[in-house]
N, CA and C atoms as a LAMMPS dump frame, in Angstrom:
ITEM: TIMESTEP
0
ITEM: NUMBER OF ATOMS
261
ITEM: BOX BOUNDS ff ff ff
-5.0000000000000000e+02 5.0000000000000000e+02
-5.0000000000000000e+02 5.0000000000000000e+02
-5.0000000000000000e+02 5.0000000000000000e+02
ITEM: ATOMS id mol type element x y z
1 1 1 N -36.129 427.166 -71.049
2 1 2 C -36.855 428.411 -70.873
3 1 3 C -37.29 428.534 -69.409
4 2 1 N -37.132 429.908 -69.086
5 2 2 C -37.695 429.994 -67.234
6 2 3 C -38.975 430.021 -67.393
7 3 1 N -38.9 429.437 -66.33
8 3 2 C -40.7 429.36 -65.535
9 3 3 C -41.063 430.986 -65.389
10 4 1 N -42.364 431.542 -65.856
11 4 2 C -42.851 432.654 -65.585
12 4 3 C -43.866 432.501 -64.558
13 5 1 N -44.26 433.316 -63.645
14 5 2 C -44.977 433.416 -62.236
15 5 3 C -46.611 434.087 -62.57
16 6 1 N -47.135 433.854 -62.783
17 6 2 C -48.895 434.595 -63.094
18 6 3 C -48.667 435.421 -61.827
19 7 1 N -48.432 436.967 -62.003
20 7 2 C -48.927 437.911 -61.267
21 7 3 C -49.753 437.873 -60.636
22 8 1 N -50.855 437.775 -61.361
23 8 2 C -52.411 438.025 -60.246
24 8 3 C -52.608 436.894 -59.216
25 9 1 N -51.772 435.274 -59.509
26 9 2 C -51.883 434.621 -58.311
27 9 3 C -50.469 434.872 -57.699
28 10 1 N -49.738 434.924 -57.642
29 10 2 C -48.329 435.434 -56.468
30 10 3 C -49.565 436.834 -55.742
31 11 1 N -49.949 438.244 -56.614
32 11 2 C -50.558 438.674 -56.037
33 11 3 C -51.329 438.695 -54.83
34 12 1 N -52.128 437.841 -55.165
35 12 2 C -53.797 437.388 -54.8
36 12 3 C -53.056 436.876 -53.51
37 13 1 N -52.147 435.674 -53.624
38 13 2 C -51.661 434.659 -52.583
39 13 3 C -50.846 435.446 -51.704
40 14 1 N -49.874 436.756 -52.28
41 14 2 C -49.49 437.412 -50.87
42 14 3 C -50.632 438.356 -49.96
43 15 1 N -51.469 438.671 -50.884
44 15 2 C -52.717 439.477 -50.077
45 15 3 C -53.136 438.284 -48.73
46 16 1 N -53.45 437.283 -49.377
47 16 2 C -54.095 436.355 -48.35
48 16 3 C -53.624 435.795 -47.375
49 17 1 N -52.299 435.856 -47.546
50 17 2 C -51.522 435.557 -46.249
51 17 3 C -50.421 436.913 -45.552
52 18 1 N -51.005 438.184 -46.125
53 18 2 C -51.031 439.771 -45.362
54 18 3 C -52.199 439.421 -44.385
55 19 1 N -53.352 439.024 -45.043
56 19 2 C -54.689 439.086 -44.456
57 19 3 C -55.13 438.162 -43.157
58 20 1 N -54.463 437.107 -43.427
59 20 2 C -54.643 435.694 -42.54
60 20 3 C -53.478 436.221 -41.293
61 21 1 N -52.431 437.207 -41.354
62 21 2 C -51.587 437.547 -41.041
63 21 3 C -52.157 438.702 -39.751
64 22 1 N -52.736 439.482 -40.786
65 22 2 C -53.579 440.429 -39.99
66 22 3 C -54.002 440.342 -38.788
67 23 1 N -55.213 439.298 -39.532
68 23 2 C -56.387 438.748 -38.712
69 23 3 C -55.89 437.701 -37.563
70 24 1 N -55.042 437.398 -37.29
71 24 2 C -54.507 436.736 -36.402
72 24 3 C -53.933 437.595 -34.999
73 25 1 N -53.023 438.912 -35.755
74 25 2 C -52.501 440.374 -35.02
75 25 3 C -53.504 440.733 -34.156
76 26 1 N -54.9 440.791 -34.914
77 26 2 C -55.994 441.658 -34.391
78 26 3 C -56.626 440.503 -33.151
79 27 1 N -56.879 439.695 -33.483
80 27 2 C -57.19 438.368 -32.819
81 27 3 C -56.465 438.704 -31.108
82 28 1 N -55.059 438.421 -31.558
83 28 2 C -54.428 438.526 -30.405
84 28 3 C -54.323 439.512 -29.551
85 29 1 N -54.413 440.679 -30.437
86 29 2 C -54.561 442.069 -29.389
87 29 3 C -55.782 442.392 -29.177
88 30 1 N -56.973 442.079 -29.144
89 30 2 C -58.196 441.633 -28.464
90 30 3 C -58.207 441.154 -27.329
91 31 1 N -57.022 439.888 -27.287
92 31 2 C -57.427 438.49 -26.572
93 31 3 C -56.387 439.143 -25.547
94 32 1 N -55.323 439.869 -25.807
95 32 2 C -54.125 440.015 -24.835
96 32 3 C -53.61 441.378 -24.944
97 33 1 N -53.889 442.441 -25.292
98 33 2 C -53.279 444.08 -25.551
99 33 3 C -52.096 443.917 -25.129
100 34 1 N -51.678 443.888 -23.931
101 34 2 C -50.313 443.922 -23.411
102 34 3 C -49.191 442.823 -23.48
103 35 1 N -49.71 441.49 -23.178
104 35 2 C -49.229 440.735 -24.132
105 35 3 C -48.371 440.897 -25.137
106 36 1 N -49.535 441.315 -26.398
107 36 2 C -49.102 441.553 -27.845
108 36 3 C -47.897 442.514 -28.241
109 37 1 N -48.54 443.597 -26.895
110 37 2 C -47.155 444.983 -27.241
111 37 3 C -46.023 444.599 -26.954
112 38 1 N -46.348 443.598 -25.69
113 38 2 C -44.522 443.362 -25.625
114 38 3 C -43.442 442.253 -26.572
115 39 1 N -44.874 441.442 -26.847
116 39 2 C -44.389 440.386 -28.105
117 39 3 C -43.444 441.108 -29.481
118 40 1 N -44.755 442.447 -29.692
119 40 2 C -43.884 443.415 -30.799
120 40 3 C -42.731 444.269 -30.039
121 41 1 N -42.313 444.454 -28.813
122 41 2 C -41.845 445.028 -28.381
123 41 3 C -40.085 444.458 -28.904
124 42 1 N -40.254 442.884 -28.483
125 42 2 C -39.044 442.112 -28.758
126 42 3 C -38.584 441.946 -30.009
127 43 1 N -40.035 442.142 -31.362
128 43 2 C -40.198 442.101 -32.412
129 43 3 C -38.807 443.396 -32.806
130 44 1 N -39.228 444.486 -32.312
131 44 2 C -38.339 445.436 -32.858
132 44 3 C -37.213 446.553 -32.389
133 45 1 N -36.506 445.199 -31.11
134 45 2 C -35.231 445.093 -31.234
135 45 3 C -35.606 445.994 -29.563
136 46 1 N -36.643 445.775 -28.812
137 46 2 C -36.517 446.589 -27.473
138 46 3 C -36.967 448.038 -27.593
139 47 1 N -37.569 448.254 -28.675
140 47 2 C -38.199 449.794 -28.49
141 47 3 C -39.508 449.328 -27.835
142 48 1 N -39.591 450.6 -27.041
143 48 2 C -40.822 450.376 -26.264
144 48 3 C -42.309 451.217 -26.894
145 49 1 N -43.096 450.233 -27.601
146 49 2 C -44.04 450.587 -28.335
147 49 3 C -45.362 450.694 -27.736
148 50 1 N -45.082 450.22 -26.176
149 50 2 C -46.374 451.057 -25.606
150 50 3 C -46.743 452.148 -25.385
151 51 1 N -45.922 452.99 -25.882
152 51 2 C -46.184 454.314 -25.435
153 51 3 C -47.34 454.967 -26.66
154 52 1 N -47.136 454.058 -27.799
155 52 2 C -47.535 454.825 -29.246
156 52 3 C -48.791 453.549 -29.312
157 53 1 N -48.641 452.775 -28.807
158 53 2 C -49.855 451.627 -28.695
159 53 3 C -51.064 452.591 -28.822
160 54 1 N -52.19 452.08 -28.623
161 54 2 C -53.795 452.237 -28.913
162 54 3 C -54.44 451.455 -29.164
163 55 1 N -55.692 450.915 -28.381
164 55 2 C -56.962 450.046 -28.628
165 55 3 C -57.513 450.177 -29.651
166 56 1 N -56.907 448.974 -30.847
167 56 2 C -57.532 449.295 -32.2
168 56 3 C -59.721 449.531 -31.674
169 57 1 N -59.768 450.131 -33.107
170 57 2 C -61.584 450.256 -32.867
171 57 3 C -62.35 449.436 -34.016
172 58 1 N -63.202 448.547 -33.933
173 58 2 C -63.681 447.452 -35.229
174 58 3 C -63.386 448.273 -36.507
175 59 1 N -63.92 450.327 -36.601
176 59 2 C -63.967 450.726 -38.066
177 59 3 C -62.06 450.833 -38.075
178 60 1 N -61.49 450.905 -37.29
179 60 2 C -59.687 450.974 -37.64
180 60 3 C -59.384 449.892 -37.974
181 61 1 N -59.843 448.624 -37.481
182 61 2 C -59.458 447.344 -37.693
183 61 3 C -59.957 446.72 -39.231
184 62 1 N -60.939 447.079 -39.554
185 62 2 C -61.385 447.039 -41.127
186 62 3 C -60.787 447.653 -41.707
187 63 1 N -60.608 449.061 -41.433
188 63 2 C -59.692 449.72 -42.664
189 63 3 C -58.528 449.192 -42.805
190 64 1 N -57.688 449.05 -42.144
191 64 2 C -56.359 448.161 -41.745
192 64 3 C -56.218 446.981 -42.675
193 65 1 N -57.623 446.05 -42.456
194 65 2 C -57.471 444.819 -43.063
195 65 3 C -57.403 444.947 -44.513
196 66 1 N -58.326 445.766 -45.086
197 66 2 C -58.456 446.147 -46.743
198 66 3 C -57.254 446.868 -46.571
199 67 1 N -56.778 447.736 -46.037
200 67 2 C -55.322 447.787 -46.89
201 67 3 C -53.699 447.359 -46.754
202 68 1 N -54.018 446.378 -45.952
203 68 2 C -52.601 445.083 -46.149
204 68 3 C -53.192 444.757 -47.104
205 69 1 N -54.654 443.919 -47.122
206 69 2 C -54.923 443.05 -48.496
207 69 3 C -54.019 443.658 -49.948
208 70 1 N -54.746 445.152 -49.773
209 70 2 C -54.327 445.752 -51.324
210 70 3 C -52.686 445.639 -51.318
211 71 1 N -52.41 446.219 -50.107
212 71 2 C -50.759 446.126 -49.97
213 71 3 C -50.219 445.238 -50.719
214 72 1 N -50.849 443.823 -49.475
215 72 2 C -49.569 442.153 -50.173
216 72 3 C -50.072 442.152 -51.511
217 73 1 N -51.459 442.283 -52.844
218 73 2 C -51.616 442.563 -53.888
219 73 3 C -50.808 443.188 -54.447
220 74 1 N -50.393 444.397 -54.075
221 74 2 C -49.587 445.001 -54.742
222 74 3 C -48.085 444.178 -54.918
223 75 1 N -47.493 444.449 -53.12
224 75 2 C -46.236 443.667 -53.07
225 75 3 C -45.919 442.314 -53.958
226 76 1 N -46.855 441.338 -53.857
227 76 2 C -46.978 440.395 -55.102
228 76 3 C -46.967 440.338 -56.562
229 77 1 N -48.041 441.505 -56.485
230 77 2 C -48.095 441.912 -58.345
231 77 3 C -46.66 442.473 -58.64
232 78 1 N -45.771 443.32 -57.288
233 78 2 C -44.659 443.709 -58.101
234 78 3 C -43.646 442.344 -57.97
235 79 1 N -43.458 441.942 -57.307
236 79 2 C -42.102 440.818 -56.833
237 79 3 C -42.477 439.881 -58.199
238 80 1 N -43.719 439.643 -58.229
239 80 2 C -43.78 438.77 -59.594
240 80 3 C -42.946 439.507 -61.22
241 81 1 N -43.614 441.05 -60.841
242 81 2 C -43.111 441.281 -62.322
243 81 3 C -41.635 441.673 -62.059
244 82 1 N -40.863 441.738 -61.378
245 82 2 C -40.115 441.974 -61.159
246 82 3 C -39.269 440.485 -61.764
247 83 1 N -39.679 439.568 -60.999
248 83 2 C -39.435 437.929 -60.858
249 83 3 C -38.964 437.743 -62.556
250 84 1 N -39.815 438.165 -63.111
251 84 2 C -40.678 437.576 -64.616
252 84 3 C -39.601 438.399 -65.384
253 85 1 N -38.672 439.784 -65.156
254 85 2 C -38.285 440.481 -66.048
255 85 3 C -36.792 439.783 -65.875
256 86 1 N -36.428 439.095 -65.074
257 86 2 C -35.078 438.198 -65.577
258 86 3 C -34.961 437.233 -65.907
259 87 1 N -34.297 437.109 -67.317
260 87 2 C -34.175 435.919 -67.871
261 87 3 C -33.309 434.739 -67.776
């Protein structure tokens, strides 16, 4: 019989490492703005994303964080049931 995956922890566990994920993003573009843009710059293949850049603001940076959390929750809750519906 297959192993079934508990949703709410695959869930829970991709939220927390969306979040730890985050909080690291935000960290760095604090510590380095320009830096960071060009880091994502290489990230996505040479588009130049300073142009659309912006100095996150603490209330953008909170909202942000609560919703990756809910996001990787979600993304988890589905990949699990998804996971779980083949036998």
């Amino acid at each position: 019989m297959a192993e079934k995956l508990s949703v709410k922890r695959v869930g829970y566990s991709l939220a927390a490492v969306f979040g730890i994920v985050y909080a690291v993003c935000a960290v760095l573009v604090a510590i380095s703005p320009d830096g960071t843009v060009k880091a994502f710059r290489y990230l996505f293949h040479g588009i130049d994303i300073s142009k659309i850049a912006a100095m996150p603001t603490i209330t953008g940076t909170i909202i942000g964080f609560v919703e990756i959390i809910v996001l990787g929750f979600i993304v988890g809750w589905l990949f699990a049931k998804i996971y779980n519906s083949f036998k």
